[in-house]
KEKE-3310 file (N, C-alpha, C; in steps of 0.2 Angstrom, whole numbers, plus 5000, padded with zeros to 4 digits):
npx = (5383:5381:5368:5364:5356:5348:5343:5332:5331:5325:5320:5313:5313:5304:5301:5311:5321:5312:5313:5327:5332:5323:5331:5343:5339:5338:5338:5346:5361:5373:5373:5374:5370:5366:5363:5354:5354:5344:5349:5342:5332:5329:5333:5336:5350:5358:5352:5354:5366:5370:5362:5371:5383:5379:5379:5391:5389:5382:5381:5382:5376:5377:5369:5364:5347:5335:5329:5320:5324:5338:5344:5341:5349:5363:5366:5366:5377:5388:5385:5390:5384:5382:5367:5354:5343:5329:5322:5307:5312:5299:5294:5295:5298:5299:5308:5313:5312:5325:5330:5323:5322:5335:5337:5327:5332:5344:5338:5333:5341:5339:5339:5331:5318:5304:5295:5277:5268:5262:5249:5250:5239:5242:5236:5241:5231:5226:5226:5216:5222:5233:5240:5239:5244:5252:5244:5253:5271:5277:5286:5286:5287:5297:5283:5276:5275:5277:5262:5255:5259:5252:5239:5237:5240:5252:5266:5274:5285:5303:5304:5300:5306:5324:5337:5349:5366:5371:5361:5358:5369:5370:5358:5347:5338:5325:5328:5317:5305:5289:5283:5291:5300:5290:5292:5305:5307:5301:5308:5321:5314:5317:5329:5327:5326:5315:5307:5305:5290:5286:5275:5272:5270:5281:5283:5280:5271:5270:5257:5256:5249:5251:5257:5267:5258:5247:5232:5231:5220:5206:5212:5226:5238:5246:5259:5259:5249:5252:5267:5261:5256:5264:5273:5265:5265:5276:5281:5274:5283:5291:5284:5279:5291:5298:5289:5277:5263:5257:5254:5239:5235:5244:5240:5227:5234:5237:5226:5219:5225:5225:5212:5212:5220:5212:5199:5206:5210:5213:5198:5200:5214:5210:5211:5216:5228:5236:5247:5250:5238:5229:5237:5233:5217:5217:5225:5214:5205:5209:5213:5201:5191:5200:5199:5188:5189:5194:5197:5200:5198:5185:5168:5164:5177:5175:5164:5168:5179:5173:5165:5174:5180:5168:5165:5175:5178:5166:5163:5170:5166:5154:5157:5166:5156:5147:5155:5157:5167)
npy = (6093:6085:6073:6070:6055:6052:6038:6032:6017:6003:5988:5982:5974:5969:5978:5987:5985:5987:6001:6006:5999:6009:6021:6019:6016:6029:6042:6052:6052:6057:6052:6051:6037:6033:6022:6018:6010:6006:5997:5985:5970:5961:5954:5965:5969:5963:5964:5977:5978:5969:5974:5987:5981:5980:5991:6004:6017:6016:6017:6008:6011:6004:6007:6009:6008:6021:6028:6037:6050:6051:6043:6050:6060:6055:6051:6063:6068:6062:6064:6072:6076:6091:6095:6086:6074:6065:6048:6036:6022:6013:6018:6024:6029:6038:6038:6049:6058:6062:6070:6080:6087:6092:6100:6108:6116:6122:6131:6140:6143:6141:6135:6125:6113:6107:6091:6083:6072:6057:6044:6026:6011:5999:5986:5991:6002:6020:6030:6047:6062:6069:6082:6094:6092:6107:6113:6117:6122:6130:6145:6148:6157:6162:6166:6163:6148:6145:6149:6144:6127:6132:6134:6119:6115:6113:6103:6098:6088:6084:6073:6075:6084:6093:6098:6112:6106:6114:6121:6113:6114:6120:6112:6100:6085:6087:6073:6061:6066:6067:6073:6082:6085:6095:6104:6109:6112:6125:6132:6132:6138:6153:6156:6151:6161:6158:6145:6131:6121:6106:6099:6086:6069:6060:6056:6041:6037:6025:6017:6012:6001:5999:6012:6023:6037:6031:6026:6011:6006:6012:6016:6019:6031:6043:6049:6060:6068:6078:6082:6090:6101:6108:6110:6120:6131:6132:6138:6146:6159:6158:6164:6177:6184:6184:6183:6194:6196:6186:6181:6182:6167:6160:6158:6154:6141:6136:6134:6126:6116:6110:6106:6096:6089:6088:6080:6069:6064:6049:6048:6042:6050:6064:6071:6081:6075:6076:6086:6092:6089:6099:6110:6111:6113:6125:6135:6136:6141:6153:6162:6161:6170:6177:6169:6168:6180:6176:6178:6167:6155:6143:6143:6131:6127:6137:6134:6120:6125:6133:6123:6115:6124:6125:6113:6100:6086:6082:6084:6076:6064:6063:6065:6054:6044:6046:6045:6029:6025)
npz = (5717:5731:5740:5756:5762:5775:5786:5798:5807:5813:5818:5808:5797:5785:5779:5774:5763:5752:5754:5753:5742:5734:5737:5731:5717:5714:5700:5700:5706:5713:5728:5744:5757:5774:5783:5798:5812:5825:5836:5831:5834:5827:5816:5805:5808:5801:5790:5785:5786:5774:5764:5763:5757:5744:5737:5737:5741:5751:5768:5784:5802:5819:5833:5851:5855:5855:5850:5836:5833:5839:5831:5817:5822:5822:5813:5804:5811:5803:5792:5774:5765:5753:5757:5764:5766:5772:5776:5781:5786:5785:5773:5755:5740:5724:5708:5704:5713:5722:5712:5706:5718:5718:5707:5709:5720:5714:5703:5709:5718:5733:5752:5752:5749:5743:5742:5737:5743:5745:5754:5759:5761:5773:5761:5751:5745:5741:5752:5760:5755:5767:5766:5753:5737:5729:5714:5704:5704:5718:5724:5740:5753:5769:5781:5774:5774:5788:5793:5785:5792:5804:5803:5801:5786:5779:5775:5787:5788:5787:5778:5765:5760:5754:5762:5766:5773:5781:5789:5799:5807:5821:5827:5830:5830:5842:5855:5862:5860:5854:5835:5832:5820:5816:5828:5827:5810:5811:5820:5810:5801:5801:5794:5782:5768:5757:5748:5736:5732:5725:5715:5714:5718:5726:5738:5746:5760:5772:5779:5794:5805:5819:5822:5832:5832:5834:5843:5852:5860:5872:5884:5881:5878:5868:5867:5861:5862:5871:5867:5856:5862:5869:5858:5852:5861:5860:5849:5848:5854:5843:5834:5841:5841:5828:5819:5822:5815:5813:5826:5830:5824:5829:5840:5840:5834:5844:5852:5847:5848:5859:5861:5853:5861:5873:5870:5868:5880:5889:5900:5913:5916:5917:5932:5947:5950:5939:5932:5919:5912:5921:5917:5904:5905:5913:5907:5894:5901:5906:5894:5888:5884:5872:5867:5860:5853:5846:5828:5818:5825:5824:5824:5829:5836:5845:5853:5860:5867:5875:5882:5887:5896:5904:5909:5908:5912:5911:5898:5890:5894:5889:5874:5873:5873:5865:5854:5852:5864)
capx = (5379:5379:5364:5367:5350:5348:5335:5335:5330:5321:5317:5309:5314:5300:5300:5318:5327:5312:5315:5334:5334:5321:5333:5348:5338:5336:5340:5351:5368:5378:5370:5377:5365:5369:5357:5356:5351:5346:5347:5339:5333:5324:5340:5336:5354:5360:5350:5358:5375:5370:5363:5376:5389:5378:5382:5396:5385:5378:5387:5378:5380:5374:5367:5358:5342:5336:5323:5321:5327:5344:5348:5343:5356:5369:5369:5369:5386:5391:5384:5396:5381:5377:5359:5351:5336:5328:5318:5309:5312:5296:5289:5299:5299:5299:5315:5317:5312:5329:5330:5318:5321:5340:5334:5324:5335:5347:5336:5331:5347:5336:5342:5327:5315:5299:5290:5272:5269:5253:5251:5247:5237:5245:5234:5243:5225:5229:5222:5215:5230:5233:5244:5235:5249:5249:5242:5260:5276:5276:5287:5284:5291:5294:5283:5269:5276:5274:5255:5252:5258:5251:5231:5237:5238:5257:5268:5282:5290:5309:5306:5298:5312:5330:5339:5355:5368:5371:5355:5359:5376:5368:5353:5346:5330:5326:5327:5311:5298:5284:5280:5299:5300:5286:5298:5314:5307:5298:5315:5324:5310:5320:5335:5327:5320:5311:5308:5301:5287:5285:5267:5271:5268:5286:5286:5275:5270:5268:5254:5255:5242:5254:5262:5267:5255:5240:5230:5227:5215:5204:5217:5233:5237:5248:5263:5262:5244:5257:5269:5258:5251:5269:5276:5261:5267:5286:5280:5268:5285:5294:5279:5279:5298:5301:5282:5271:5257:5255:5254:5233:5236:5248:5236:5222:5233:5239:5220:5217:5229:5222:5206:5215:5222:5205:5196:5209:5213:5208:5194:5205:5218:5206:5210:5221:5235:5239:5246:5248:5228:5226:5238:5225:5212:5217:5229:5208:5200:5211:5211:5194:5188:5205:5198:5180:5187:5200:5195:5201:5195:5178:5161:5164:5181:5174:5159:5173:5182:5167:5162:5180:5181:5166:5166:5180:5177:5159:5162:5175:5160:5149:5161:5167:5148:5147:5159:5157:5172)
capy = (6093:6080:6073:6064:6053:6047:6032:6029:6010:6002:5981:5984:5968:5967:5985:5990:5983:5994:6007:6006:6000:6015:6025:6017:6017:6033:6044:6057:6047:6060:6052:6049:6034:6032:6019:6021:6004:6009:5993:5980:5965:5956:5952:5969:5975:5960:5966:5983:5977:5965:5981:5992:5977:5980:5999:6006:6023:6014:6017:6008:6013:6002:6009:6004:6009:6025:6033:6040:6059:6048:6039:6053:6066:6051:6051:6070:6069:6057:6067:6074:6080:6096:6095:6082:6071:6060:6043:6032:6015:6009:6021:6023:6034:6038:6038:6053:6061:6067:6074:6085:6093:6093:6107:6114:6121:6124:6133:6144:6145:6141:6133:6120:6112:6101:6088:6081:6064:6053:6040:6020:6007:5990:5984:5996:6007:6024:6036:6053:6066:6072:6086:6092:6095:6111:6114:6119:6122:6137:6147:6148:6163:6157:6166:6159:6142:6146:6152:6134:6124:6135:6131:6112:6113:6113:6098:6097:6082:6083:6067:6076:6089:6091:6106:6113:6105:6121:6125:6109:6115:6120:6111:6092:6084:6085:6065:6060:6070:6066:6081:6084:6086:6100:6108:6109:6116:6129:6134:6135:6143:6160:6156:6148:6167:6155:6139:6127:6115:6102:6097:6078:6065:6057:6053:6038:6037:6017:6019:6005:6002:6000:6018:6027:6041:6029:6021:6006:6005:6018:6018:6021:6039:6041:6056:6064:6074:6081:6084:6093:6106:6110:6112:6126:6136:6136:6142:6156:6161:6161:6169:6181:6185:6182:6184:6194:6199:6179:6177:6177:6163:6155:6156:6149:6136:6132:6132:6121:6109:6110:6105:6090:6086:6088:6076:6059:6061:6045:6049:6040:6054:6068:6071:6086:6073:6074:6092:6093:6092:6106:6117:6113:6118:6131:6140:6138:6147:6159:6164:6161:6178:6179:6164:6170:6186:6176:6178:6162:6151:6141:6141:6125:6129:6140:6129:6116:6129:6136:6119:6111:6128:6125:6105:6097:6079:6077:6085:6071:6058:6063:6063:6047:6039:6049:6039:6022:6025)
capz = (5723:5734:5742:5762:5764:5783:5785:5804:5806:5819:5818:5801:5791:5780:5774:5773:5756:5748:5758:5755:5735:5729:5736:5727:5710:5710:5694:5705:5708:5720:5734:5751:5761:5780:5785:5806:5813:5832:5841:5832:5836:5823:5808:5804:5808:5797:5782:5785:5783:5768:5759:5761:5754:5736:5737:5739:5745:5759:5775:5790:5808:5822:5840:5856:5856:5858:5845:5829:5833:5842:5825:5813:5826:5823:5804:5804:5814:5800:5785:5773:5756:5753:5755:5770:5765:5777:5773:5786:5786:5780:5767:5748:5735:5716:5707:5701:5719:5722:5706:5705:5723:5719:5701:5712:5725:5710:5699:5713:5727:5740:5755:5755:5742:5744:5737:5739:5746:5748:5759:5756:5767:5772:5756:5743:5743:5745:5760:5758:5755:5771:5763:5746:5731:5725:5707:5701:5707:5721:5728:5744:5759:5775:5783:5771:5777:5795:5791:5783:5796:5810:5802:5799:5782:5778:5776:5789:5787:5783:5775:5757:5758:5755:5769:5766:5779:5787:5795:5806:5811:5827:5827:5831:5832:5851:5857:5866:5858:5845:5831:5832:5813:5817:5830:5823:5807:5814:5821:5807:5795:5799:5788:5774:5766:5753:5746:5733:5733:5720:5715:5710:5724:5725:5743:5749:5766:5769:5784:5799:5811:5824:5821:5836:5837:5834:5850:5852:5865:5876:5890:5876:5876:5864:5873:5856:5861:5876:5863:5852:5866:5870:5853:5851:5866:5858:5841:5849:5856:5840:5829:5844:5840:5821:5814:5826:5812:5813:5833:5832:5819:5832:5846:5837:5833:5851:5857:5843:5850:5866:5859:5850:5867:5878:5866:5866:5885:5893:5904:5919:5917:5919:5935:5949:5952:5931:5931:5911:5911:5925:5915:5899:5907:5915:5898:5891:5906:5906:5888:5884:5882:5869:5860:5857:5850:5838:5821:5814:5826:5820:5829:5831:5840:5850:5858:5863:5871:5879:5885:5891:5901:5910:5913:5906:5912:5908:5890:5888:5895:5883:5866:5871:5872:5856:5846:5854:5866)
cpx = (5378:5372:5366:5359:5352:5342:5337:5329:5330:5318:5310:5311:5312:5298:5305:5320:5321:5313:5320:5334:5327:5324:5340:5347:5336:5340:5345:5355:5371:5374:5374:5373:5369:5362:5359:5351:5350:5343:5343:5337:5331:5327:5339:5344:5358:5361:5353:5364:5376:5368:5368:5383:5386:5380:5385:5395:5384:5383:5382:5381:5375:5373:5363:5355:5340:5332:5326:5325:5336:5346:5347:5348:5363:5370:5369:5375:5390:5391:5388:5392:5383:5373:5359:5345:5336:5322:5312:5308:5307:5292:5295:5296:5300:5305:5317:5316:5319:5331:5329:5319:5330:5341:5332:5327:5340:5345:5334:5336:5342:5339:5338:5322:5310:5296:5285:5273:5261:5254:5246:5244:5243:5243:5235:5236:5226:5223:5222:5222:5228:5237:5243:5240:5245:5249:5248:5265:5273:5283:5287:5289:5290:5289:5276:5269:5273:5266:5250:5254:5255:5242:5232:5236:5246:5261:5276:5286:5297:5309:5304:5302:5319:5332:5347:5358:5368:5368:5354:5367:5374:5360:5354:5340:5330:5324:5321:5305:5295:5283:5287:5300:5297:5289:5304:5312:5304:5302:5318:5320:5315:5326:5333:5321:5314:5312:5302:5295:5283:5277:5267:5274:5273:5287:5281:5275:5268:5263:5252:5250:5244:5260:5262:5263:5249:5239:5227:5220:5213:5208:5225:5232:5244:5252:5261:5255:5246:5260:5265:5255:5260:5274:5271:5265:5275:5287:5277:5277:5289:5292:5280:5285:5297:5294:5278:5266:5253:5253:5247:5233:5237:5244:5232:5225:5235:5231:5216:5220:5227:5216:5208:5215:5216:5201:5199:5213:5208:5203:5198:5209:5213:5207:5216:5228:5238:5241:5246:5243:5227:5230:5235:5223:5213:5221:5218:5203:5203:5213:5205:5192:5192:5202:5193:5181:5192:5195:5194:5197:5186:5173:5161:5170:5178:5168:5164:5176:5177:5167:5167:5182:5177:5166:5170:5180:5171:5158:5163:5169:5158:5152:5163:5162:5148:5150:5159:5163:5171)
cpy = (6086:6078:6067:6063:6047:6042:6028:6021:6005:5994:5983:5979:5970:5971:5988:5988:5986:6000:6010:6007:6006:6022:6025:6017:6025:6037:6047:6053:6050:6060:6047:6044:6031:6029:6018:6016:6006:6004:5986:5975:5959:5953:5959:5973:5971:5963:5972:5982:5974:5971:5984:5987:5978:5985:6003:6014:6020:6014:6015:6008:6011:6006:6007:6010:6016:6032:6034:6047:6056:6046:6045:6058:6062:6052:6058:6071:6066:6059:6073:6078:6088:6098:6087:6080:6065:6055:6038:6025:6011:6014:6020:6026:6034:6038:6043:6061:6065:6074:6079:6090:6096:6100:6110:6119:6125:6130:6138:6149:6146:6135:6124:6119:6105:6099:6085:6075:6059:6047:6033:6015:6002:5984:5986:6000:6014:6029:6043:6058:6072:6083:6087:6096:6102:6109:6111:6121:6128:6138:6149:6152:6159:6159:6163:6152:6142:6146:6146:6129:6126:6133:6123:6110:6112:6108:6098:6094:6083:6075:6068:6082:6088:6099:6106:6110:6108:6124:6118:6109:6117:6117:6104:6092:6082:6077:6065:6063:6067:6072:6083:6087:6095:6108:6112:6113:6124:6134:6135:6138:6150:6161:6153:6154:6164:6147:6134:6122:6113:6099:6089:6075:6059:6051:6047:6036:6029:6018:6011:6005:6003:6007:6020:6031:6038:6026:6014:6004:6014:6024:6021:6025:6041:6050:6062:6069:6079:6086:6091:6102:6111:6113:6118:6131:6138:6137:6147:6161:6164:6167:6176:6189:6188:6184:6185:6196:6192:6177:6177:6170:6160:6154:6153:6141:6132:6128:6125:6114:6107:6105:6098:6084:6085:6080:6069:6059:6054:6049:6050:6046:6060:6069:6077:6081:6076:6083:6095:6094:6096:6108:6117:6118:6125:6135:6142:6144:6153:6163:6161:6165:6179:6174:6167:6177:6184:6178:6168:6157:6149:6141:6137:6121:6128:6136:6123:6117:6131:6131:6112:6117:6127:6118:6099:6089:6078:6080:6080:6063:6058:6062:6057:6044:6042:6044:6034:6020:6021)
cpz = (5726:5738:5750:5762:5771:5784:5793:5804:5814:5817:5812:5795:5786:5777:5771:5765:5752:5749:5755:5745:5732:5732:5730:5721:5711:5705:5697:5708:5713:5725:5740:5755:5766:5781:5794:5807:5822:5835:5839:5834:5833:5815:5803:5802:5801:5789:5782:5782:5774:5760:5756:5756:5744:5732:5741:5742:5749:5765:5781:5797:5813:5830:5846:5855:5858:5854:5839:5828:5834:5836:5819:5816:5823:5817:5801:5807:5805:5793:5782:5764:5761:5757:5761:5768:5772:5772:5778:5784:5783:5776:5761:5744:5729:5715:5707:5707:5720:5717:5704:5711:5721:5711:5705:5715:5720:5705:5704:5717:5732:5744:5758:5751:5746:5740:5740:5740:5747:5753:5757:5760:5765:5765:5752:5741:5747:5752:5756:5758:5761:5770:5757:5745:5728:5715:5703:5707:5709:5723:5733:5753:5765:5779:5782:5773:5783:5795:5790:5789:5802:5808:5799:5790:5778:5780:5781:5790:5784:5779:5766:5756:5757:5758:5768:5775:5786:5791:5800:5807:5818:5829:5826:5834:5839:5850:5862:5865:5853:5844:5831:5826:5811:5822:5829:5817:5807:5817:5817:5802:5794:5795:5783:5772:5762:5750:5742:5734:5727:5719:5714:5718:5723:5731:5746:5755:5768:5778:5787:5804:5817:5826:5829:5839:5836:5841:5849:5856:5869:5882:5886:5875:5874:5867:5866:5858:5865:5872:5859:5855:5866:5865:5852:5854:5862:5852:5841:5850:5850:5834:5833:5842:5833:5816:5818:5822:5813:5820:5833:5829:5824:5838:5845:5835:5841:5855:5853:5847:5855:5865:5857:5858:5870:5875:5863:5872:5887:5898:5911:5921:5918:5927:5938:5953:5946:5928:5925:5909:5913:5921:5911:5898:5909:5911:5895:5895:5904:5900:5883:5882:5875:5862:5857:5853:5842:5832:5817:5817:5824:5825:5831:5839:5846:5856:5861:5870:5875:5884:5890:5895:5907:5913:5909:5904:5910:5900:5885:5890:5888:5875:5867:5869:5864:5851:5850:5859:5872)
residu = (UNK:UNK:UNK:UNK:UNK:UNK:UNK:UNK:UNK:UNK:UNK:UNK:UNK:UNK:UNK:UNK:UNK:UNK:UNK:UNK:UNK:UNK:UNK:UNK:UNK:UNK:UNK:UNK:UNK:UNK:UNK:UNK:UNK:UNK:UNK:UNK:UNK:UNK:UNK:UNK:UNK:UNK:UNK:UNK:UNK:UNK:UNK:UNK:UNK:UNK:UNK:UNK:UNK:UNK:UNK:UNK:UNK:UNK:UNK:UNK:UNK:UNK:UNK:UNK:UNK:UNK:UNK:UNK:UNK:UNK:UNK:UNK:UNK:UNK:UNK:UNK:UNK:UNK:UNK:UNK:UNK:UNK:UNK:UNK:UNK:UNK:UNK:UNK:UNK:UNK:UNK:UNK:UNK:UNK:UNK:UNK:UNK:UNK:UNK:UNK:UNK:UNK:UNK:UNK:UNK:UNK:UNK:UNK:UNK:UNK:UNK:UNK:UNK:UNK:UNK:UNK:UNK:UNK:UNK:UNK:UNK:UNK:UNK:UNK:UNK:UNK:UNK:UNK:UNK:UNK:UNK:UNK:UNK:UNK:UNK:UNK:UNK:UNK:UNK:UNK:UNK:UNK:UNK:UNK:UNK:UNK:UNK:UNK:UNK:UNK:UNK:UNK:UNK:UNK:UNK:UNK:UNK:UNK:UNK:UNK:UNK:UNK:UNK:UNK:UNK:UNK:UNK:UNK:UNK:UNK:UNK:UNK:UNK:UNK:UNK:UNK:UNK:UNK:UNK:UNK:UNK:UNK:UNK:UNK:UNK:UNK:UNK:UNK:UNK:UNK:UNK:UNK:UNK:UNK:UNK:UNK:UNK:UNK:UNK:UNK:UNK:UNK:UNK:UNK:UNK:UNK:UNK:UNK:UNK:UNK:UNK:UNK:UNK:UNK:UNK:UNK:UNK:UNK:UNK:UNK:UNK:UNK:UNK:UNK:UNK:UNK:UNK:UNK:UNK:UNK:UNK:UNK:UNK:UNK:UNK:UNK:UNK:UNK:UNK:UNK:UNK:UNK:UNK:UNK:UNK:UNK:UNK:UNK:UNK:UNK:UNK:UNK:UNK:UNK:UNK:UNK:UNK:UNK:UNK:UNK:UNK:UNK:UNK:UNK:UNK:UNK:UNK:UNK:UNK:UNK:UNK:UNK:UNK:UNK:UNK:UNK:UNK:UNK:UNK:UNK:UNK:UNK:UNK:UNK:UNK:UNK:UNK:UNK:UNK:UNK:UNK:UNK:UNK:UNK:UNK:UNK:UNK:UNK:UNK:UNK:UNK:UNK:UNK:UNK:UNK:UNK:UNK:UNK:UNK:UNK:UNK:UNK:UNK:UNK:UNK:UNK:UNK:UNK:UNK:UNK:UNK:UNK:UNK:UNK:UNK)
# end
């Protein structure tokens, strides 16, 4: 069984060649590495080529600029395993990482297998586990997968999995979006009947301060809490569809998102030119009553909701002064 690992690559000099060589050391040989260099600018693309000239698995393929969804779509054209792992450029992995998900999917026939991951400051000191390892190995239905993503407890990163080719024969990470990974699996949960997930913490997350969905300032609103409101609404549609026992589940987590969003809009945007905020609010007015009867949602939920139905902008006052905003 082959394994094709995509690592799309983005002016990332000074994290790449570990990136690249813990994939190359790993124990699991039948590996395919397409390194997706999208546009660099920084001797990044160099060091791509210079990699690939070590190992003769490395195949790199240069493009103008264009995201991470655009460079991982490229190297799925390009991919020729089995089995599809992803990497990002600056995080790195244990050896035996492949390894261990490429038994799994074997000893099971499943069409997807997961392993745990922790996550590392820029000072090699680790972060709380956004994502807690199970005990022991599970297996795990999809419907139980959906269930765990849907209350934010479930890891959807294709980057601690390996996914049979064939469930991205029709499928590709939409370009343009943050949470995408969250998307797209969500989508194909309905053909994967089941699937593995590894308790040992292979994958490591290398956490930058400059990430994407972090802000830098009080005015820096980072698109992804847009993303994140929108992906709710197109996963209520699919649990509606494919798992309706689960749709309070998925309301509560959309309102959830909402609540995410209300609580890191700028202040400034707060207003009826910004139609994204008016549909918010008004998704929360108009399923207020639906929320207060959820089950799932928490006390603490529902006072939010309560209190972003009746005044939106002065809630968002007051929680800013609150945290030092």
């Amino acid at each position: 069984m082959k394994i094709t690992v995509i690592v799309p690559i983005y002016n990332i000099i000074d994290c790449l060649e570990r990136c690249v060589m813990s994939i190359v050391n790993q124990t699991y040989k039948e590996l395919e590495i397409i390194l997706v260099d999208d546009g660099s600018t920084d001797g990044t693309s160099a060091l791509c080529d210079e990699l690939a000239a070590r190992d003769n698995r490395i195949k790199v393929f240069h493009k103008e600029n264009g995201g991470s969804s655009s460079a991982r779509n490229l190297g799925l054209k390009q991919a020729t395993g089995d089995f599809i792992g992803f990497i990002d450029s600056d995080d790195y992995i244990e050896p035996d990482m492949y390894a261990l998900l490429a038994d799994a999917v074997s000893r099971y026939g499943s069409k997807m297998a997961q392993i745990s991951r922790d996550e590392v400051n820029e000072d090699g000191s680790r972060r709380p586990d956004v994502c807690t390892p199970p005990e022991t190995e599970l297996l795990i239905s999809n419907k139980e997968m959906m269930r765990e993503l849907l209350m934010h407890r479930g890891d959807c990163s294709f980057c601690t999995r390996i996914t049979s080719r064939e469930l991205f024969a029709t499928r590709e990470f939409p370009v343009g979006e943050l949470n995408e990974d969250f998307k797209l699996l969500t989508d194909m949960l309905a053909d994967v009947e089941s699937f593995p997930i590894l308790p040992k913490q292979c994958y490591h997350v290398f956490y930058r301060m400059n990430s994407n969905s972090r802000r830098k300032d009080k005015n820096d609103f980072s698109r992804v809490f847009t993303d994140i409101v929108v992906n709710s609404d197109y996963v209520q549609k699919i649990v509606d569809e494919k798992y309706p026992e689960l749709s309070d589940t998925a309301f509560r987590f959309g309102m959830f998102q909402r609540i995410d969003y209300m609580l890191h809009i700028p202040i400034s945007m707060m207003n009826k030119d910004n139609q994204f905020y008016c549909a918010v609010v008004a998704f929360i007015r108009n399923n207020w009553l639906r929320a207060m009867g959820n089950k799932i949602l928490t006390t603490k939920n529902k006072m939010y909701l309560t209190l972003f139905a009746i005044a939106p902008k002065g809630v968002r006052v007051m929680h800013a002064k609150m945290k030092g905003l």
